[in-house]
N, C-alpha and C positions, 0 to 999 in steps of 0.2 A: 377622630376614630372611635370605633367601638373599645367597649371594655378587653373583648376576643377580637384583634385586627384579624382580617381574612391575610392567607396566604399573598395575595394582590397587593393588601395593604404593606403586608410588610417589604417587599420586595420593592415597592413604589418607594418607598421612604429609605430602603438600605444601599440602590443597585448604583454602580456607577456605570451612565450610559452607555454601551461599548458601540454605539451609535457615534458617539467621541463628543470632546465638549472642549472648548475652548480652552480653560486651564481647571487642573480638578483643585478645589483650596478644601484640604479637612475643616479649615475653618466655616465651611456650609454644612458640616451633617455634625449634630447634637452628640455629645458623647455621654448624654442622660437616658436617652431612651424612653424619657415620660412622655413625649407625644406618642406613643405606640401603646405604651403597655401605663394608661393612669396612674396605676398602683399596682404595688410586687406582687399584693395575693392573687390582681387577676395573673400575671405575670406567672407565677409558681402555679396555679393551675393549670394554665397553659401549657406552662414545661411539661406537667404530669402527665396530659393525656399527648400530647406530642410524642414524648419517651415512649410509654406506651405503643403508640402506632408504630417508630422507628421499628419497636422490637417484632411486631409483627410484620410489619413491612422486610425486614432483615432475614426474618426466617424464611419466607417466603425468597426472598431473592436468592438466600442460600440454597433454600431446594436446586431452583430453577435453573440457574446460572446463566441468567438471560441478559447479562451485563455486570457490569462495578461501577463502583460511586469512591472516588477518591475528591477527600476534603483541605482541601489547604487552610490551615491555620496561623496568619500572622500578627502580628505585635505586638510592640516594644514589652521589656518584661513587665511583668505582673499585671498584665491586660487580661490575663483570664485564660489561653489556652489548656491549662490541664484543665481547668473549669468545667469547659466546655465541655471535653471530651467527656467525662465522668459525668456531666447532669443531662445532657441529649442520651446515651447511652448507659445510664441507670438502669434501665431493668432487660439491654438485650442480651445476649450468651456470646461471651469475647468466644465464640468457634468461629465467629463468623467477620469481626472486626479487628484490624490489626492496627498497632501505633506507633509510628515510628519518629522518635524526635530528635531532630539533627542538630547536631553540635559542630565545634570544628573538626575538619575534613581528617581521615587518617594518611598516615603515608603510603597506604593501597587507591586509598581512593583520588588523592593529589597526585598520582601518575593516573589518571585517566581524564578525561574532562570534567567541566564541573557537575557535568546532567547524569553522569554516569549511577553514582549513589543512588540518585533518585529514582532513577530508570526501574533498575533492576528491584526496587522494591513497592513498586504501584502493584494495584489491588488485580488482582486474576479474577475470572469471571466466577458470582459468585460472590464474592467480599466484598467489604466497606475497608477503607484501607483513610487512616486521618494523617497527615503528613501535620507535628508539631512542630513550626517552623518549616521550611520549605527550600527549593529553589529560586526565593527571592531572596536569601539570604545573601546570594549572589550578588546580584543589583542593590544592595543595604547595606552589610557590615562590610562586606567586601569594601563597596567603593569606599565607605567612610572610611574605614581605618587603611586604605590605598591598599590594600593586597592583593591587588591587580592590577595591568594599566588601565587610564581610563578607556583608552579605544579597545582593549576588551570586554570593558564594563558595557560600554554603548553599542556593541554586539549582541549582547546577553537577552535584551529587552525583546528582539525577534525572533531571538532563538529561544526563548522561553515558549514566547506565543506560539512556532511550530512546534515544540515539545508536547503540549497539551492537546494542538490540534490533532496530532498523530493520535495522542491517547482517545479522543474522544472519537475521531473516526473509525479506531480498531474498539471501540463499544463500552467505554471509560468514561462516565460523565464526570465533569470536575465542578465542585462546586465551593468558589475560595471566599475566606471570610477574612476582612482583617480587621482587629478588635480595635476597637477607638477609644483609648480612655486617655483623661484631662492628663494635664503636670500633677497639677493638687493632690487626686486620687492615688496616680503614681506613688508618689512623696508618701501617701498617709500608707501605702501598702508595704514599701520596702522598712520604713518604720513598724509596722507589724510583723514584719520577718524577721525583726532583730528584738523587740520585744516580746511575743509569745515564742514561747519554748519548742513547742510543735511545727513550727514552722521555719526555723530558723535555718534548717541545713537546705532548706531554698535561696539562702542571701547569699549573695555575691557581690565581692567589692569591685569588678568589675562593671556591676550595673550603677552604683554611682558613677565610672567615668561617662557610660554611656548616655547619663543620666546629664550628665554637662553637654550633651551636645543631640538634645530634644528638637532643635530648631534644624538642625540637620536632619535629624533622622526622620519628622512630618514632613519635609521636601521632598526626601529620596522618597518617603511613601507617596506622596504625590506624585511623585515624576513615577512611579510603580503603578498605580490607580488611575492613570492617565493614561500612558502606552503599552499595560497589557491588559486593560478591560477589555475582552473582545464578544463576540455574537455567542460564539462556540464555549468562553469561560470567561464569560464575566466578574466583575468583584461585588462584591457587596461589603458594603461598610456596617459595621454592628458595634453601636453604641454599648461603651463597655465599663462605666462606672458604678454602674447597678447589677450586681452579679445575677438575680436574679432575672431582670431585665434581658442583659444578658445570653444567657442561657436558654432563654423563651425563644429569642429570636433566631438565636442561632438552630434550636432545635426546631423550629417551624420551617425555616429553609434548607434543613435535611427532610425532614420529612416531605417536604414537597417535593426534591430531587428524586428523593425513592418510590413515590406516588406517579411521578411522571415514567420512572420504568416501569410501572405496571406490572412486577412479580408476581404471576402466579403457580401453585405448588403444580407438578406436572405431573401427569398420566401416571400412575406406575406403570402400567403395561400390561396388567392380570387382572382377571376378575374375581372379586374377593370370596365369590363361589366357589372361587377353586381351592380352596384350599380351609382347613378345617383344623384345629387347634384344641387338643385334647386337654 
């Protein structure tokens, strides 16, 4: 690939087929990112002018309100999610973008179904709306740690996929990323959250347990990258040990989502004849 991969490129090298594919193994997509992006500086250029167009692509959709773009954000911790959101989203004006990152369910929301939460907080025509973490949380910690039966869990996987269908045909495009990075990286990152100071009230002893049980959790993504890749929201997988890397990628396949709605600012309705400003 080039130095600048086209939009093409990267989508060839991130998509998982929703064509369908025999069995999907993360262990076929790189969780380095250097066949796309050679080196960080083109990488971090990249990001710049990507961010950039987001912001204008955003304003422009905000005028218009000629649809939403709602971003699913998945994996395991320290994969880079707030990352993300913060270096795609660098120079646009949070009027227009909202973030909502799910944790465990409250006792309002555990009397309703599990889609329930989510529902009522997708993006209105108009907004960028980034789900950190998502309703795949559902089909992931759920199943892992059983809190649910499994013939609920194996319900979930088609009811997610009409979830989204619904969103995209009432004018919601989705567009889901889930971030891929190694064990090692992992490891070297939760040790920087207990080592620098600035960062430390991100660690949780929690994420070591779920940190013993990695071999589980790339299956369940698997068995998630397999039967909810679909035509209407597909996954793309983004190599996620290179933050900059990273962040390029992920901002290139927003920017392309928003280029494909084709924002533009609308009419006012007056001619600017008319009116005269002392």
């Amino acid at each position: 690939m080039t130095d600048q991969p086209s939009t093409k490129d990267i989508r060839v090298a991130t998509l998982v087929d929703p064509r369908g594919m025999k069995k999907v193994s993360l262990a076929d997509w790189s969780t380095r990112g250097d066949k796309i992006f050679e080196n960080k500086k083109d990488a971090k250029a990249s990001l710049d002018a990507d961010a950039q167009a987001i912001n204008t692509l955003q304003d422009a959709l905000f005028a218009s309100k000629v649809g939403s773009l709602l971003i699913v954000l998945q994996g395991i911790d320290t994969s880079g999610k707030d990352g993300v959101t913060k270096e795609a989203f660098h120079y646009t004006s949070p009027l227009g973008v909202l973030v909502h990152a799910f944790g465990k369910p409250t006792e309002e929301e555990l009397a309703h179904d599990y889609l329930w939460r989510l529902h009522k907080v997708t993006p209105r025509k108009g907004y960028i709306t980034v789900f950190n973490r998502s309703q795949y949380e559902d089909v992931l910690v759920v199943k892992l740690r059983k809190l649910a039966p499994a013939e609920a869990v194996e319900q979930r996987y088609e009811q997610i996929n009409q979830f989204e269908k619904t969103l995209v045909e009432n004018g919601t495009r989705v567009l889901k990323l889930m971030l891929h990075i190694s064990k090692d990286e992992q490891g070297e990152r939760l040790r920087e959250r207990l080592e620098v100071p600035e960062k430390r009230w991100k660690f949780n002893p929690g994420d070591i347990e779920d940190r013993k049980l990695w071999d589980d959790y790339q299956a369940a993504y698997e068995t998630v990258l397999q039967r909810c890749s679909t035509p209407w929201a597909p996954w793309h997988v983004v190599p996620a040990d290179s933050r900059s890397r990273r962040d390029a990628i992920a901002a290139r396949l927003i920017r392309a989502e928003l280029e494909a709605m084709k924002p533009e600012y609308p009419d006012p309705g007056y001619r600017l004849d008319q009116y005269e400003i002392d």
